[in-house]
C-alpha positions as CSV (number, residue, x, y, z in Angstrom):
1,X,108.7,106.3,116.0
2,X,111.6,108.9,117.1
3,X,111.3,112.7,117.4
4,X,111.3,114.6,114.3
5,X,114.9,116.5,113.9
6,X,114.7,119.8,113.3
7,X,112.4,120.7,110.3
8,X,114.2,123.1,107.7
9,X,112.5,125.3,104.8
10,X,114.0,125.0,101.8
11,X,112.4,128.2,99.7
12,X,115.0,130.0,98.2
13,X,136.5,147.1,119.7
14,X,136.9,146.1,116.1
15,X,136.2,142.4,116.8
16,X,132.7,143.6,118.8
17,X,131.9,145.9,115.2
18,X,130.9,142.5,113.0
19,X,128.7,140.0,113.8
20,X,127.4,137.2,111.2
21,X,124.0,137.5,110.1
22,X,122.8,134.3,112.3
23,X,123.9,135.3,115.2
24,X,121.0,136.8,117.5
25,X,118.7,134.2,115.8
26,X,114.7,135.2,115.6
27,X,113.0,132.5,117.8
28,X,109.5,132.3,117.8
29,X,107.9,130.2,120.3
30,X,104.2,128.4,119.3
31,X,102.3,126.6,121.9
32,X,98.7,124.7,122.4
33,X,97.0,121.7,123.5
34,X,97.9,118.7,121.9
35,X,96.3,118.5,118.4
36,X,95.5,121.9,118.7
37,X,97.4,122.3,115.0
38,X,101.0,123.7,116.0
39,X,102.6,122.2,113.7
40,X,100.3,123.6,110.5
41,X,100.7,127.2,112.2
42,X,104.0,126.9,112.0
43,X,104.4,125.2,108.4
44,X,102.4,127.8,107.4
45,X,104.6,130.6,108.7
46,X,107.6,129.0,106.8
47,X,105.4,128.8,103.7
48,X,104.3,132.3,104.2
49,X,108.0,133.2,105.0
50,X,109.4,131.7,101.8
51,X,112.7,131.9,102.9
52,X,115.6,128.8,103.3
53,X,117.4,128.6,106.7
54,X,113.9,128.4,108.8
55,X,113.7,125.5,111.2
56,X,110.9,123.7,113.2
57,X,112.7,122.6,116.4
58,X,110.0,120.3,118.0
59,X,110.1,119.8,121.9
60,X,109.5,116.6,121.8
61,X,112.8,116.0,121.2
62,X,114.3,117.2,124.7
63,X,111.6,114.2,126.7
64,X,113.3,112.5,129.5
65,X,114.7,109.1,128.9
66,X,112.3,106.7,131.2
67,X,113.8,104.0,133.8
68,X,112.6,100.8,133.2
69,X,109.7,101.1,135.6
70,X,108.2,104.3,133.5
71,X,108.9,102.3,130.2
72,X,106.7,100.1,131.4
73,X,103.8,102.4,133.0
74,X,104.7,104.3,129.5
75,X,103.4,101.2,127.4
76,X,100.4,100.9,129.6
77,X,99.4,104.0,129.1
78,X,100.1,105.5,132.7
79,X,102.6,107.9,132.6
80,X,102.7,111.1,132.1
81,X,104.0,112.8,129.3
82,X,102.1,116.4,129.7
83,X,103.6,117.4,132.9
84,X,106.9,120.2,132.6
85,X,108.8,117.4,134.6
86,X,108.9,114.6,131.4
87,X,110.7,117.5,129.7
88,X,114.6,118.1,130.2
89,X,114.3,121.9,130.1
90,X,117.7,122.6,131.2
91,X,119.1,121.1,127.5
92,X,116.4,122.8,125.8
93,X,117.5,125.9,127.3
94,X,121.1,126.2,126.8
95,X,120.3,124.8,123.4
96,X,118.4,128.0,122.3
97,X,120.8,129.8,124.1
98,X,123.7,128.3,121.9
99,X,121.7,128.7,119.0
100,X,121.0,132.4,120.0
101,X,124.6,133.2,120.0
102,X,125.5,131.4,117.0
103,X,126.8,128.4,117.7
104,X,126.3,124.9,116.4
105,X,124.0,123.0,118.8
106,X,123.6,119.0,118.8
107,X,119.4,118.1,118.8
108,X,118.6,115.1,120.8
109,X,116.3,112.1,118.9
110,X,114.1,110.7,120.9
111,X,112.5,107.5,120.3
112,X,108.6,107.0,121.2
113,X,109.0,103.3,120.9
114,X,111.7,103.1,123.4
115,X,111.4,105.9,125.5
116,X,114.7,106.4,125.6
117,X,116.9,109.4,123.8
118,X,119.2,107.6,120.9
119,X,122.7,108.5,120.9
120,X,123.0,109.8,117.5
121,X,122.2,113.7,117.4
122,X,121.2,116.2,115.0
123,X,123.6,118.9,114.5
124,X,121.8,122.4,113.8
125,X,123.7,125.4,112.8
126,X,122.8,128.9,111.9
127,X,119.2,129.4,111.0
128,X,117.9,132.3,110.2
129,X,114.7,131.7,112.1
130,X,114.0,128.9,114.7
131,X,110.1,127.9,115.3
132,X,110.2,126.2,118.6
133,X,106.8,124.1,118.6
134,X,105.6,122.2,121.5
135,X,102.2,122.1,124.3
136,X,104.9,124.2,126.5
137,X,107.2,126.0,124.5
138,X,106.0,129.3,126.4
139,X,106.1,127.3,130.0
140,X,109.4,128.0,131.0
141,X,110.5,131.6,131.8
142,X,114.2,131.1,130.6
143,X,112.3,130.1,127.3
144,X,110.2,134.0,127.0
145,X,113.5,135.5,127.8
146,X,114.5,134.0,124.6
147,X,111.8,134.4,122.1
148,X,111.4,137.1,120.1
149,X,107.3,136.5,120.0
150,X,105.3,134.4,121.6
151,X,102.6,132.4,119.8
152,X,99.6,130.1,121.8
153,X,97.6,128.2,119.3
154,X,93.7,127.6,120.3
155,X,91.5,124.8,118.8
156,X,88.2,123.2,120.4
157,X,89.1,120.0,122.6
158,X,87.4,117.3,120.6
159,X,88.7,118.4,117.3
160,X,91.9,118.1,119.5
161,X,91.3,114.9,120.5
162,X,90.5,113.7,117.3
163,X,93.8,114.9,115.5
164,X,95.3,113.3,118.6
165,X,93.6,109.7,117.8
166,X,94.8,110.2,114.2
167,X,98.4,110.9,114.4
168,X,99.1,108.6,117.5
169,X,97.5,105.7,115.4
170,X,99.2,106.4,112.1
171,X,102.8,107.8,113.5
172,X,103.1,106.3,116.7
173,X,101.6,102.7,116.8
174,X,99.4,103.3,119.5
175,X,95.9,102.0,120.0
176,X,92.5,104.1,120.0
177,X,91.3,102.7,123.6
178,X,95.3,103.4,125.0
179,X,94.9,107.2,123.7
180,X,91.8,107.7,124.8
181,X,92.7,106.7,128.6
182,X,95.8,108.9,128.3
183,X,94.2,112.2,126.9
184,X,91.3,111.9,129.9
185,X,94.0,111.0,132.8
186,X,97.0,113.1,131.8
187,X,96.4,115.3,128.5
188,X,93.2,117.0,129.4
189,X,94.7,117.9,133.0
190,X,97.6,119.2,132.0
191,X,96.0,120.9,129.7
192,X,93.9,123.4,132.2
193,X,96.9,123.4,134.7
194,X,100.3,124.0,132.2
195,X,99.0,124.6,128.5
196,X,95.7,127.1,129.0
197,X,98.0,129.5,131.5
198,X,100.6,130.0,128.7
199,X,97.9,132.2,126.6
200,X,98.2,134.9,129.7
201,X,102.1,135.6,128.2
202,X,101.6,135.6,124.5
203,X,101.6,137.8,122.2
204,X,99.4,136.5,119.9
205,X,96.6,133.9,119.9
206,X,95.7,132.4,117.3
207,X,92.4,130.8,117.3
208,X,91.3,127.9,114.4
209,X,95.0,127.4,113.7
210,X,95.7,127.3,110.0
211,X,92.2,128.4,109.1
212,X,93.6,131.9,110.9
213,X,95.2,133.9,108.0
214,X,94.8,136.9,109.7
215,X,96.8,136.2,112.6
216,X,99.5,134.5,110.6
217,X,100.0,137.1,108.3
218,X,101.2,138.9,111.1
219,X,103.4,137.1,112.8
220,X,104.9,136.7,109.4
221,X,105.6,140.6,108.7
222,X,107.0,140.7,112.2
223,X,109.8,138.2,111.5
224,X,110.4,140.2,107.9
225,X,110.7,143.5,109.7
226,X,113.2,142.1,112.2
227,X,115.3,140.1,109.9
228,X,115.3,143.5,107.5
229,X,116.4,145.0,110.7
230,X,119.7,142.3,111.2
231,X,120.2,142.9,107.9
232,X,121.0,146.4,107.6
233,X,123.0,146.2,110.7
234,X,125.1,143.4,109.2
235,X,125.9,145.8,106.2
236,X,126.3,148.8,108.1
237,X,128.7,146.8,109.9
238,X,131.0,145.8,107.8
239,X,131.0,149.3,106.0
240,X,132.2,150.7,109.4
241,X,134.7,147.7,109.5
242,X,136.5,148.9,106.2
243,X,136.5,152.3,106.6
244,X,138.4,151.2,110.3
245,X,140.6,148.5,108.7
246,X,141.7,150.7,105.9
247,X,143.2,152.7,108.4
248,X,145.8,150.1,109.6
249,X,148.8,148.5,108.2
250,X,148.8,144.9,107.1
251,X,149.4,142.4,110.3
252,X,152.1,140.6,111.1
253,X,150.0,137.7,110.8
254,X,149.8,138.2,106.9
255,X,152.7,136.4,105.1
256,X,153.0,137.7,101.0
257,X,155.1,135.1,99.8
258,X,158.3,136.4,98.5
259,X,158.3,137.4,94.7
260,X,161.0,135.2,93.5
261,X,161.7,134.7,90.1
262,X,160.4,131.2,90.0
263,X,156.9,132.9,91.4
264,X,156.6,135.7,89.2
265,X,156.8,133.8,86.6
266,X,154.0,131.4,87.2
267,X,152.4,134.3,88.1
268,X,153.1,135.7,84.5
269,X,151.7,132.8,82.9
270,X,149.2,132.3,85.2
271,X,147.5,136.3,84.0
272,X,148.3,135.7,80.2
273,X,144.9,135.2,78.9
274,X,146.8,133.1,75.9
275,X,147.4,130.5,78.5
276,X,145.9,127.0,77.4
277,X,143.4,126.1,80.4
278,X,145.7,122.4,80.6
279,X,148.7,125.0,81.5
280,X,146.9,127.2,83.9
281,X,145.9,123.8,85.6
282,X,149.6,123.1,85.9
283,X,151.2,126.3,87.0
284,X,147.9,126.9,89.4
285,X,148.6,124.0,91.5
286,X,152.7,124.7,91.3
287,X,151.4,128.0,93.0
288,X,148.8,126.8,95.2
289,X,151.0,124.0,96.9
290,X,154.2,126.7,97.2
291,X,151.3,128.6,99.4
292,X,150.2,125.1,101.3
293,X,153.2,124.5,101.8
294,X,154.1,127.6,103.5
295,X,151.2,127.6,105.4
296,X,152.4,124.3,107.1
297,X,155.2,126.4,108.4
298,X,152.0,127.7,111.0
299,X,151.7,124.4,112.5
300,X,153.2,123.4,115.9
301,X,155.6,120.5,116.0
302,X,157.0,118.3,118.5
303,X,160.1,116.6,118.3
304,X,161.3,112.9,116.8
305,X,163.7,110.8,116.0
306,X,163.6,107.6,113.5
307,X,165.8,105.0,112.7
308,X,167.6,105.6,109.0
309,X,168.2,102.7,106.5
310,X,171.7,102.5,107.8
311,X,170.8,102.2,111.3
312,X,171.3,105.5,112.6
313,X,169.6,108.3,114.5
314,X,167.8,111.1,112.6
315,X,166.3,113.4,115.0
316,X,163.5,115.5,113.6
317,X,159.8,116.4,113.9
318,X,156.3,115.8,113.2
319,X,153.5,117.7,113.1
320,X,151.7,117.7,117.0
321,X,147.9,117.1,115.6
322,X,146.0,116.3,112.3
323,X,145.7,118.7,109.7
324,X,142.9,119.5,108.3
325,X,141.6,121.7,105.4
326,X,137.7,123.4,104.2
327,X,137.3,124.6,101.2
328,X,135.6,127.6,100.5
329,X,133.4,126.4,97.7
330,X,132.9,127.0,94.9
331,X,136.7,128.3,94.0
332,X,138.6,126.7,97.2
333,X,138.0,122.9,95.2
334,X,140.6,124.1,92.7
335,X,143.5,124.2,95.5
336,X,142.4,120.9,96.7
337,X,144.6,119.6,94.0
338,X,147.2,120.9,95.5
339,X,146.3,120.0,99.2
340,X,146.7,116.3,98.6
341,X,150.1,116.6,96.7
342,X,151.8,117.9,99.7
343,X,149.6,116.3,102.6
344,X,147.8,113.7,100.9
345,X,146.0,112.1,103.8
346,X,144.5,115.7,104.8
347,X,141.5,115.7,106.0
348,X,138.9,118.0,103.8
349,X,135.8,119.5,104.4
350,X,133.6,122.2,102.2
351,X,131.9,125.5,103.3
352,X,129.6,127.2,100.1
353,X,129.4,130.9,100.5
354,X,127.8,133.1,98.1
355,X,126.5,136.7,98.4
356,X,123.2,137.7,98.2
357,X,122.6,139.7,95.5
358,X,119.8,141.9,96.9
359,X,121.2,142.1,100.3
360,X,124.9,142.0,99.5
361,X,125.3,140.2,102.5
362,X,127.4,137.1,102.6
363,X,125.0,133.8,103.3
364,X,126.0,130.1,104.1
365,X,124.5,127.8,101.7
366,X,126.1,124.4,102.7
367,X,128.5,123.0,105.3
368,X,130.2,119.9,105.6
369,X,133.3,119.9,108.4
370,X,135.4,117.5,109.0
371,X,134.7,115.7,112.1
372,X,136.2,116.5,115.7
373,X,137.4,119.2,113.8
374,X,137.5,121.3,117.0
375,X,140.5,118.9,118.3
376,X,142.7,119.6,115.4
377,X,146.0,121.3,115.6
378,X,145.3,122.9,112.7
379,X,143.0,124.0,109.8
380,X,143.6,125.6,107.0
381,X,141.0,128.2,105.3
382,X,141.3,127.8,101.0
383,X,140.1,130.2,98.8
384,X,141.9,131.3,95.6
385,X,140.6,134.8,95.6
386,X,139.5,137.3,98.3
387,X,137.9,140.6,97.7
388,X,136.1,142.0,100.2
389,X,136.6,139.7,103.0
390,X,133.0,138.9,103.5
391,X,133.1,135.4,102.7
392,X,136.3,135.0,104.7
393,X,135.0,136.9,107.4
394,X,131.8,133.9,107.4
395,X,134.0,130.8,107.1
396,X,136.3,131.8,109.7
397,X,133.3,132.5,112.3
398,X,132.1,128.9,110.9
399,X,134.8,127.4,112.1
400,X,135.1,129.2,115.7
401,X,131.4,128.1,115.8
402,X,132.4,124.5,115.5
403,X,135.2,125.3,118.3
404,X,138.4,125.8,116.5
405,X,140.4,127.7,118.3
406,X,141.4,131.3,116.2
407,X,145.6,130.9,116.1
408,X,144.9,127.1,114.9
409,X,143.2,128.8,111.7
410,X,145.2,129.6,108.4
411,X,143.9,131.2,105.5
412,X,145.3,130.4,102.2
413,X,144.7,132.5,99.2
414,X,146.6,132.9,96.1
415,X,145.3,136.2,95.9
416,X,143.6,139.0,97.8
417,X,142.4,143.0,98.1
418,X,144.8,144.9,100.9
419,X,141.3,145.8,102.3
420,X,140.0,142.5,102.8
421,X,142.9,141.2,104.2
422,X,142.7,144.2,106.5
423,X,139.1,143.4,107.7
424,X,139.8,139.7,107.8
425,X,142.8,140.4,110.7
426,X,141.1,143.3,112.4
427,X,138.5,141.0,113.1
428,X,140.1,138.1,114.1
429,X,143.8,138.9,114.5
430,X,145.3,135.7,116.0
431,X,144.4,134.0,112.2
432,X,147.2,133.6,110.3
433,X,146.9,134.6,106.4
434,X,149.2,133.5,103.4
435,X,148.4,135.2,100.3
436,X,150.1,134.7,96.8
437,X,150.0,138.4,95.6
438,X,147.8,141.5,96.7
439,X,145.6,142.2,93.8
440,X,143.0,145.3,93.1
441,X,139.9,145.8,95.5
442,X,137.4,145.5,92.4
443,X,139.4,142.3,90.8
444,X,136.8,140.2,89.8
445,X,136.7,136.5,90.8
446,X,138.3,134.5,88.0
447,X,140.7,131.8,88.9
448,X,138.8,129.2,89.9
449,X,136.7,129.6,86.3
450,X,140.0,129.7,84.1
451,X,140.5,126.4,85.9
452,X,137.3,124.3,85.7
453,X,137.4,126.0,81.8
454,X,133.8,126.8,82.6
């Protein structure tokens, strides 16, 4: 038996002006005696909350690997997993201080077989609200300063004990006699002298768990009015953003590619709604590797030299790192075409974006990175359209997030609003930015469904 990983719903200066709308994540912490019904309280919030991006990060996760001498008092039943000490509360902490910022944290599995934590993690990334469920999630003071309410569950002790009975049997392998030793020498302790103190700092208790609708209800309309509140600060922010952006020329950093006549007349064809969808296939990925291609001018090289057929010395380059590429889904997986004609052993990852229609917020639906994409010497951004900037705004903070450095970040685009391009640089101005043509603000997304035909 190993740790559960996190546990997601699945419901449906000018830099310092934006901020994406995970960052300052809503953590509420819920604590109570073993068997006390945690777990339910918190399901039930996510139920009640009937929104994706809400995770159950479980504590049990961050317990100490044992030595061989407490793997062995472990299996006899004689150590003690209660106490603060079994739990590595340093990791938990900078974990949820990570998370609070935004960035991609790595969840440790921990096997209850074992007692050992596995090597393999469980990357979590940008939750909208993290439930952080254990007997001490309110123990630590490092932990309160994090938590935006503070939650301690309350159950009758032999109702507790019997839940405790149940679970270890069925999940954990353990016999009834072997539990029952345990809860009297370690659990019940622990209980008066760590668990009962935490209900002095909560905020809410909640007695008979699930069965307390009341209670729940509440906590649920707290984390609604807060993430109502984050989200008309994330719009007002990027209205400020535009109105500032619109004010400035276009950065360096943005290369148009030159209108040649070669371009302009893809281009030509390209806008001809008479255009058979097998054409506009064709002349699209002429276009889009023209703009991969100069995008590749971005990336650093180091010298070479290779030995021609005829035995002589050509002394050239090659590129210093791997290149990498993430599509912005759905419309970036019509360059990727493209991406593999002129690098075709790039590595490719996906990013889906889409706006939420009630919010008009930008939200992250799906991610899948390339990995050690953080060591790369560069990655480039694909999106065949670009409006307002929001989405680009989202997968560029992704990817800073996951540790890519800003000026190793290229955005290609075969078209895009001045404004967005604007509020894309002000924001991040070491990215670089090559764009196919600069269209209208209020051009409405249609490449990418002239190519698919659908």
């Amino acid at each position: 038996m190993e740790s559960l990983p996190p546990i997601y719903s699945t419901a449906t200066n000018l830099r310092k002006g934006y901020s994406p709308p995970w960052e300052d994540l809503t953590i509420i912490g819920v604590a109570g005696s073993s068997g006390s019904g945690k777990t339910s309280v918190a399901m039930e919030i996510i139920r009640s909350l009937n929104l994706p991006w809400v995770v159950i990060l479980v504590m049990d996760s961050f317990y100490k690997s044992l030595d061989p001498e407490n793997h062995e008092r472990a299996h006899r039943n004689e150590h003690d997993f209660d106490c603060p000490e079994s739990l590595d509360f340093d990791v938990l902490v900078q974990t949820l201080r990570d998370l609070k910022q935004g960035k991609k944290a790595n969840i440790p599995i921990y096997s209850f077989k074992e007692h050992q934590r596995q090597k393999e993690t469980t990357p979590l990334y940008s939750p909208r609200v993290l439930i952080l469920e254990g007997i001490l999630a309110l123990h630590d003071p490092r932990i309160l300063a994090l938590l935006d309410a503070k939650i301690f569950v309350e159950a009758d002790m032999d109702v507790c004990l019997g839940r405790r009975i149940m679970r270890d049997v069925r999940e954990r392998g353990r016999d009834v006699e072997g539990i029952i030793k345990q809860w009297f020498t370690y659990v019940k302790p622990s209980y008066t002298k760590y668990v009962e103190p935490q209900r002095l700092v909560s905020d809410i208790i909640i007695p008979r768990g699930i069965e307390n609708k009341t209670a729940i209800g509440m906590v649920v309309e707290h984390i609604r009015r807060r993430l109502q509140e984050k989200s008309e600060k994330h719009t007002a922010d990027l209205k400020q953003l535009q109105a500032l952006a619109a004010e400035k020329e276009l950065s360096p950093n943005i290369v148009v590619v030159k209108e040649t006549p070669q371009l302009l007349g893809m281009n030509t064809i390209l806008q001809d709604p008479a255009t058979e969808q097998v054409d506009f296939v064709f002349y699209f990925d002429r276009l889009a590797s023209l703009l991969i291609e100069r995008a590749l001018d971005f990336t650093e090289y180091i010298s070479a030299a290779v030995e021609t057929p005829h035995k002589t010395k050509y002394h050239g380059i090659h590129p210093s790192g791997i290149i990498s590429a993430v599509a912005i889904l759905r419309g970036g997986s019509c360059m990727e075409t493209a991406l593999k004609r002129t690098i075709p052993d790039c590595i490719t990852g996906r990013i889906l974006i889409q706006t939420n229609t009630q919010l008009l917020e930008p939200e992250l639906h799906y991610l899948k990175l390339p990995p050690a994409i953080e060591t790369h010497s560069t990655v480039m951004l694909l999106d065949p359209q670009m409006a307002s900037g929001g989405a680009a705004l989202m997968a560029v903070r992704v990817l800073i997030d996951h540790g890519v450095e800003e000026h190793k970040i290229v955005f290609v685009t075969c078209a895009a609003g001045k404004c967005g391009l604007q509020r894309l640089t002000a924001v991040y101005p070491e990215v670089n930015v090559v764009v196919g043509r600069i269209e209208n603000e209020d051009e409405p997304r249609w490449l990418e469904n002239k190519y698919f035909g659908c």
